[in-house]
MMTF fields as JSON, N, C-alpha, C and O atoms, coordinates in Angstrom:
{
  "mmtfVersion": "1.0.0",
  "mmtfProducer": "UNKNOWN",
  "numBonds": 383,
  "numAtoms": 384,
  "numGroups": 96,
  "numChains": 1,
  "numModels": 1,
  "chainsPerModel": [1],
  "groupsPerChain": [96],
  "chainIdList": ["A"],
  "bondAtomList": [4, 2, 8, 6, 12, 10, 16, 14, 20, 18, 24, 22, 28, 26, 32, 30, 36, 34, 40, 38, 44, 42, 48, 46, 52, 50, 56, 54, 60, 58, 64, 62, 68, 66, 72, 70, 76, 74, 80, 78, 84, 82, 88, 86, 92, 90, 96, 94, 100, 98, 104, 102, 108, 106, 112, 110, 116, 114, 120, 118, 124, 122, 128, 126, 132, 130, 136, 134, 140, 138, 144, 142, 148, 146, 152, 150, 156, 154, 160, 158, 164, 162, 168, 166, 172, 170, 176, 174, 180, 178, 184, 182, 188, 186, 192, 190, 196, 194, 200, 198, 204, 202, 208, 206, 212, 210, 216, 214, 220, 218, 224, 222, 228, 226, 232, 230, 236, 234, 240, 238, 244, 242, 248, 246, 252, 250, 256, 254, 260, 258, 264, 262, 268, 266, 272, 270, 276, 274, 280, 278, 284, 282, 288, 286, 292, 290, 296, 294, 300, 298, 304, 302, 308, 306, 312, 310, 316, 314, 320, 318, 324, 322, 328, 326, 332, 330, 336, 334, 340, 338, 344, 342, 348, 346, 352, 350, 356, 354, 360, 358, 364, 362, 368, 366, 372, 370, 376, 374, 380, 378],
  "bondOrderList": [1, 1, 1, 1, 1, 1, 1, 1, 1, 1, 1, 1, 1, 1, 1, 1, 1, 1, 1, 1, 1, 1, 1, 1, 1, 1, 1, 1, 1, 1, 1, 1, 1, 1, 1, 1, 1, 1, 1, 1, 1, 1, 1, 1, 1, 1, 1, 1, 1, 1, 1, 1, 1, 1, 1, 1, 1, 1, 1, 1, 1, 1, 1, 1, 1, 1, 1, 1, 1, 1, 1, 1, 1, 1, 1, 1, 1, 1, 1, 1, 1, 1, 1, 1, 1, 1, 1, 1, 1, 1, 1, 1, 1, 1, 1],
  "groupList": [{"groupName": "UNK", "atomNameList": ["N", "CA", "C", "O"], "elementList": ["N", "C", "C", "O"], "formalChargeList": [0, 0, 0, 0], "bondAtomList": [1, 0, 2, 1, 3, 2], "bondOrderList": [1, 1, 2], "singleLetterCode": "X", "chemCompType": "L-PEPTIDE LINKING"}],
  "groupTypeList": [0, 0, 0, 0, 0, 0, 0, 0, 0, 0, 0, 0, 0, 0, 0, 0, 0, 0, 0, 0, 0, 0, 0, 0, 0, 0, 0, 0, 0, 0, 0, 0, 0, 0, 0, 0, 0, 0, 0, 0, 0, 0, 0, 0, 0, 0, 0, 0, 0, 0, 0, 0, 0, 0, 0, 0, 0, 0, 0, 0, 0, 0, 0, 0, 0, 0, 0, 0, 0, 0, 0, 0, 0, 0, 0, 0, 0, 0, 0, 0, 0, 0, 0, 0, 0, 0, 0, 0, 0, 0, 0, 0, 0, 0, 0, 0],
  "groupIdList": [1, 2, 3, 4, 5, 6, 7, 8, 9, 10, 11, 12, 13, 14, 15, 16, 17, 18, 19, 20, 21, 22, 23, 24, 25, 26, 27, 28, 29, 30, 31, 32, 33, 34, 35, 36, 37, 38, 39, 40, 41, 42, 43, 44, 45, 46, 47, 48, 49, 50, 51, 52, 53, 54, 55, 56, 57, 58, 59, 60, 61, 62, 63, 64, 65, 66, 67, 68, 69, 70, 71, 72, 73, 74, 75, 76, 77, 78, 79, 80, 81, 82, 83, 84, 85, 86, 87, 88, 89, 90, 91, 92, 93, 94, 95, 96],
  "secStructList": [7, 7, 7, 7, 7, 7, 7, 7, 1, 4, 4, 4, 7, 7, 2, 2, 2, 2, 2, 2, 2, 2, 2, 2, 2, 2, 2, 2, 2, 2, 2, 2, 2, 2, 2, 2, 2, 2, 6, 6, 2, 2, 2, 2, 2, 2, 2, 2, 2, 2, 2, 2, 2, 2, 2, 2, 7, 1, 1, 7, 1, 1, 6, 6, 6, 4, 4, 4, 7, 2, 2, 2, 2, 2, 2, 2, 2, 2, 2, 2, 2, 2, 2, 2, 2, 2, 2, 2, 2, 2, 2, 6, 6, 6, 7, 7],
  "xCoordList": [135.195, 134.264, 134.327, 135.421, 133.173, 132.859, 133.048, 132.862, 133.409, 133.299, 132.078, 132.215, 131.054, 130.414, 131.081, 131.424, 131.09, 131.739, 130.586, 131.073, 129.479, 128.612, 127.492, 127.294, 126.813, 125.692, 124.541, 124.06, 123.906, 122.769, 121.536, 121.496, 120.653, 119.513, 118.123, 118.376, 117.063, 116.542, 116.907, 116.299, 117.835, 118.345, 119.083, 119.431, 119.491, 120.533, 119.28, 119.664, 118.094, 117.166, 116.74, 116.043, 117.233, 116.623, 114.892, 114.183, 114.402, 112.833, 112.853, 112.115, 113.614, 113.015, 113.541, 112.848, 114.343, 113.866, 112.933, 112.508, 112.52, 111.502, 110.206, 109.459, 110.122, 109.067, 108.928, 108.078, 110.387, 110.622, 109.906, 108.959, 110.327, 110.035, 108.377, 107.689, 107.972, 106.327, 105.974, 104.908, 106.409, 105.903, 105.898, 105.016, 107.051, 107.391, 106.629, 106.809, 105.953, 105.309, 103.907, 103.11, 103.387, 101.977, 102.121, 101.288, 102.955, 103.107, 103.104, 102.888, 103.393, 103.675, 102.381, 101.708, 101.848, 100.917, 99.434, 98.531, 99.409, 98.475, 98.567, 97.723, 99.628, 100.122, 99.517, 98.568, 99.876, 99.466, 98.366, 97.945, 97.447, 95.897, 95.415, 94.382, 96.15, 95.623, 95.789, 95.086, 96.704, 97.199, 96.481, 96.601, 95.68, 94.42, 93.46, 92.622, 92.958, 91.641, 92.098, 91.201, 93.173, 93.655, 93.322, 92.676, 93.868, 94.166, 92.089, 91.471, 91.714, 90.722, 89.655, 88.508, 90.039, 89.254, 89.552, 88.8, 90.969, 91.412, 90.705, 89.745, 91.328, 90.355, 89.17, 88.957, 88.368, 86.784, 86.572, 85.572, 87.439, 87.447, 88.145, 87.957, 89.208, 88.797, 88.321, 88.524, 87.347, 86.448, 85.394, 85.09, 84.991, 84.011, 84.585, 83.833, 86.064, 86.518, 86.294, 85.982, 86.46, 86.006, 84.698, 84.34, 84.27, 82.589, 82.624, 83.128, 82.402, 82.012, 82.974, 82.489, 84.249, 84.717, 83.601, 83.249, 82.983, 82.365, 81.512, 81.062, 80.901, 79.257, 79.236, 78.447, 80.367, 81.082, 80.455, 79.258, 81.026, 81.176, 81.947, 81.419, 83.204, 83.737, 84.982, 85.775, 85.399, 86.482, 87.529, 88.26, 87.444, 87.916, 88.001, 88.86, 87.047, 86.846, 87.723, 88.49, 87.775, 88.719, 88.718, 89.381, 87.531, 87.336, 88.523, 88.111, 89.118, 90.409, 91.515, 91.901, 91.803, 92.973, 92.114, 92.882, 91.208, 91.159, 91.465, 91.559, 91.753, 92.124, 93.737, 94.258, 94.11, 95.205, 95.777, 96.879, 94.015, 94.057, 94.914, 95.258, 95.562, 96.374, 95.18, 95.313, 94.383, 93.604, 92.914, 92.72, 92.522, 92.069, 93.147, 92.919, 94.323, 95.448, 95.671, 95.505, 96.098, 96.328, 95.184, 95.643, 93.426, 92.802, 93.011, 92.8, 93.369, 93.643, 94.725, 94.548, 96.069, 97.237, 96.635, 96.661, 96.22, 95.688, 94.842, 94.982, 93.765, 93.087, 93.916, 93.788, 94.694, 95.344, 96.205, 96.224, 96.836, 97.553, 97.046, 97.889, 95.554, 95.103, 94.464, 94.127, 94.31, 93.975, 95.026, 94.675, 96.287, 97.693, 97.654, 97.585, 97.7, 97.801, 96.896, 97.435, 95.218, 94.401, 94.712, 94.703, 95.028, 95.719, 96.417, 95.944, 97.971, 99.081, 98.645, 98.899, 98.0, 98.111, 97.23, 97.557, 95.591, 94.649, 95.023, 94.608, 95.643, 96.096, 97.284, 96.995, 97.997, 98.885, 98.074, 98.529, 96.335, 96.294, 95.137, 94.401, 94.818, 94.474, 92.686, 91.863, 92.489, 90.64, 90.703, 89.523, 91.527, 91.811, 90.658, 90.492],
  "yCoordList": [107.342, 106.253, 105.64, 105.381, 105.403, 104.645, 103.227, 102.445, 102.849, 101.268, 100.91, 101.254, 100.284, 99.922, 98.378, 97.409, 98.539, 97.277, 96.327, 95.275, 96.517, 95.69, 95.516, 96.42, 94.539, 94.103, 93.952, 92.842, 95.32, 95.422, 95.652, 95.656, 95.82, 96.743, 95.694, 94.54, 96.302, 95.787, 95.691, 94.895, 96.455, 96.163, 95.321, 95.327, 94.308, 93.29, 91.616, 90.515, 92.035, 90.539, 90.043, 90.725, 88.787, 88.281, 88.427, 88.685, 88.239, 87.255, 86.312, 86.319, 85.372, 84.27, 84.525, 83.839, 85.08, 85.934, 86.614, 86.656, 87.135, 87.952, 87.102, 87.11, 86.31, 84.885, 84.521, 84.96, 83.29, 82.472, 83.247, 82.703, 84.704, 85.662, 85.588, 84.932, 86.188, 86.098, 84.745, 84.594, 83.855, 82.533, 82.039, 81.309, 82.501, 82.263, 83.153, 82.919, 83.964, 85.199, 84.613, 84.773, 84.0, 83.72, 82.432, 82.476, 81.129, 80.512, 80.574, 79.648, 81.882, 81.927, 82.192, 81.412, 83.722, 83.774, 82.875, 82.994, 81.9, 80.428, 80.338, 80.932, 79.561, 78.581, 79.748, 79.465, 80.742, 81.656, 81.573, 80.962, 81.947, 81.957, 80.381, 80.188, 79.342, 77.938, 77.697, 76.937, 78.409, 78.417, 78.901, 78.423, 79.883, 80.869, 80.582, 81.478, 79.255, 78.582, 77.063, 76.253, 76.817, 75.877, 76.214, 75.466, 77.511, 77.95, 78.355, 77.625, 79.035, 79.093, 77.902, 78.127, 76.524, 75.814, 75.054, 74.7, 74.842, 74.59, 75.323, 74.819, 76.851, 77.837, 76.935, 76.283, 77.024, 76.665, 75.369, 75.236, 74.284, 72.951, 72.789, 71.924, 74.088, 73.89, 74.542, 74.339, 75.779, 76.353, 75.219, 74.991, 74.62, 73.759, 72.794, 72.4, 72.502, 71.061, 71.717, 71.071, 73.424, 74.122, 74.433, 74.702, 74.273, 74.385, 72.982, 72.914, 72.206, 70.528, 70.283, 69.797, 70.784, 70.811, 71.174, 70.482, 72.801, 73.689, 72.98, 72.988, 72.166, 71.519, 69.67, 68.964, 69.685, 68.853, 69.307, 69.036, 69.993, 70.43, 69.42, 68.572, 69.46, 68.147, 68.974, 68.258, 69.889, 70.458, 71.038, 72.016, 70.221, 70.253, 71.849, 72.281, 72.357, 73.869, 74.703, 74.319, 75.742, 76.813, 77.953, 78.983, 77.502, 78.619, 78.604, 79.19, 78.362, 77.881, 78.931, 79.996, 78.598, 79.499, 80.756, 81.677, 80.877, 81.941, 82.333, 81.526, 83.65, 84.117, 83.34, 83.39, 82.863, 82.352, 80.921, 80.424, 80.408, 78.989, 78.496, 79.427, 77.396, 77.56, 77.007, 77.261, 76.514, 76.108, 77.663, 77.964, 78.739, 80.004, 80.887, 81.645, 80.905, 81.466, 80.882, 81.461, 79.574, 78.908, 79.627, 80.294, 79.565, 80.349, 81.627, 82.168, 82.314, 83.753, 83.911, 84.716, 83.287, 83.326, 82.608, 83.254, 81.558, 81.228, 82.232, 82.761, 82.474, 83.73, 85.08, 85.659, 85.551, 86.578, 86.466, 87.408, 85.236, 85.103, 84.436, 84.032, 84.03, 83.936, 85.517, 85.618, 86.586, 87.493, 87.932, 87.802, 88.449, 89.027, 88.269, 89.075, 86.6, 86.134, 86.364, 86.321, 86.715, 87.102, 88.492, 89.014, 89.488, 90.873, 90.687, 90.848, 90.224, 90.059, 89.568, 90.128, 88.463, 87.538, 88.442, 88.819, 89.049, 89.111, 90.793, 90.98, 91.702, 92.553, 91.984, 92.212, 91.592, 90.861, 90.299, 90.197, 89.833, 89.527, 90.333, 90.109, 91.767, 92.653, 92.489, 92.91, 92.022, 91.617, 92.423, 92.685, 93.117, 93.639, 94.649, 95.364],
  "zCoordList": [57.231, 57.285, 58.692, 59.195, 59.335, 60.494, 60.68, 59.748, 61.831, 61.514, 62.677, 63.85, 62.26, 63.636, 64.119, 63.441, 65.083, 65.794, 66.737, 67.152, 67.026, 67.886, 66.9, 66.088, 66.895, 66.185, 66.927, 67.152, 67.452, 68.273, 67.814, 66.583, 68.274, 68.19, 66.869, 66.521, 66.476, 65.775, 64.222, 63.506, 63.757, 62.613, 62.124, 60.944, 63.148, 63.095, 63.707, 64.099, 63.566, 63.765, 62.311, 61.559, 62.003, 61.25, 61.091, 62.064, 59.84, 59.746, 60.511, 61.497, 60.277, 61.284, 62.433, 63.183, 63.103, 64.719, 64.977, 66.132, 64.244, 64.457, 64.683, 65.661, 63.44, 63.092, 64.784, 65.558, 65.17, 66.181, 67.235, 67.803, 67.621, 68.96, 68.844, 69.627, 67.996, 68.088, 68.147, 68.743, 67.801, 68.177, 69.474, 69.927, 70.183, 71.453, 72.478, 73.673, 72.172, 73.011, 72.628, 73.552, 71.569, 71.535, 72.357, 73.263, 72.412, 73.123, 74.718, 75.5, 74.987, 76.147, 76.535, 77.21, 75.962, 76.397, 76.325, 77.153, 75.068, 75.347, 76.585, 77.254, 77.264, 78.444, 79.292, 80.022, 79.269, 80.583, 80.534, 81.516, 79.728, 79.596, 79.873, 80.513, 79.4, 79.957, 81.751, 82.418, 82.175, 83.075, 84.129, 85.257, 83.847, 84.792, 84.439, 84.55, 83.825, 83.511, 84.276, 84.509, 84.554, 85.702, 87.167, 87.9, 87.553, 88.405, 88.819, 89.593, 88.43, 88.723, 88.643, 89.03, 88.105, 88.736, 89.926, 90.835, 89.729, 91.108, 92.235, 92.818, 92.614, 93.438, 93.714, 94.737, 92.51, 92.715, 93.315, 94.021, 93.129, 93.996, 95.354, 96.21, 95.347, 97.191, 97.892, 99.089, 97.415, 97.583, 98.305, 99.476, 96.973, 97.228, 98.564, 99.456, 98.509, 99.787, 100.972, 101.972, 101.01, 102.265, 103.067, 104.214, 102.01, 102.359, 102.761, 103.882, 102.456, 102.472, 104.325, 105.347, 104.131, 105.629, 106.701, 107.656, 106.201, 107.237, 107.332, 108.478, 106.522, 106.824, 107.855, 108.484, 107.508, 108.482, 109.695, 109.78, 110.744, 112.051, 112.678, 113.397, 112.443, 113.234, 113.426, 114.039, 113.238, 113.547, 112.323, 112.482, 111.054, 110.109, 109.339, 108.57, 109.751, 108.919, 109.385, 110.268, 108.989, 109.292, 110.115, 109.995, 111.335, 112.21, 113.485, 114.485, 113.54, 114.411, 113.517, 114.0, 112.592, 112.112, 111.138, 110.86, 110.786, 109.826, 108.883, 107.958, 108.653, 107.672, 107.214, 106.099, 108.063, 108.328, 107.883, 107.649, 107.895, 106.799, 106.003, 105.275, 105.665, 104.344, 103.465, 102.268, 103.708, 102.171, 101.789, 100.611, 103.079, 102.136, 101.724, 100.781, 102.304, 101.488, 100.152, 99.079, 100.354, 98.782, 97.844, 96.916, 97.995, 96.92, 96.916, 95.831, 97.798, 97.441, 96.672, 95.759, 96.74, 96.004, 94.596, 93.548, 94.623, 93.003, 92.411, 91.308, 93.448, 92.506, 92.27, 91.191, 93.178, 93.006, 91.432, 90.639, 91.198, 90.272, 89.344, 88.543, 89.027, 88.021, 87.574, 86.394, 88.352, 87.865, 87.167, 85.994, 87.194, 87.434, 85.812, 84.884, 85.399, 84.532, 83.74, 82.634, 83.544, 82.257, 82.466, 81.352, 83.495, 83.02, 82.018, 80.893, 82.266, 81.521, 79.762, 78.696, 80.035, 78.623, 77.931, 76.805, 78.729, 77.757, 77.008, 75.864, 77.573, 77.272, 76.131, 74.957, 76.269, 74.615, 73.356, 72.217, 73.925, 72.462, 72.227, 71.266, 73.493, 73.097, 73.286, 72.474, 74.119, 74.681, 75.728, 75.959, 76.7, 78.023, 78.056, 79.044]
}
């Protein structure tokens, strides 16, 4: 007779681990999905503060630094990672 000595693997998770874990993964992925409906309106409002700069002409716009901007980096990194985030989430509840 064997003795097992470690209590691993999926045969050793409760129901309510199992319960708790899917709760915690739909949770997560909510927040993520709320999170890239943040993120992309943000984007879209300093989108909009950039334009409103350019129409300025007073110096304020971003032809001086470029691509190099931090207000057009900041939307590229938000959009980059609001995409990255409806990848991730919308593929978990399976719309992908």
């Amino acid at each position: 007779m064997t003795t097992q000595l470690t209590m691993t693997g999926d045969d050793w998770i409760s129901d309510r681990d199992r319960t708790r874990q899917k709760k915690a993964i739909a949770a997560r992925r909510d927040a993520g999905l709320k999170a890239a409906k943040a993120l992309e309106k943000a984007a879209e409002a300093l989108n909009d503060y950039l334009r409103a700069c350019r129409e300025c002409q007073d110096g304020s716009d971003d032809s001086k630094m470029g691509a190099g901007d931090g207000r057009r980096v900041l939307i590229g990194n938000m959009t980059e990672y609001m995409g990255w985030l409806h990848w991730k989430h919308d593929a978990e509840r399976g719309t992908a």
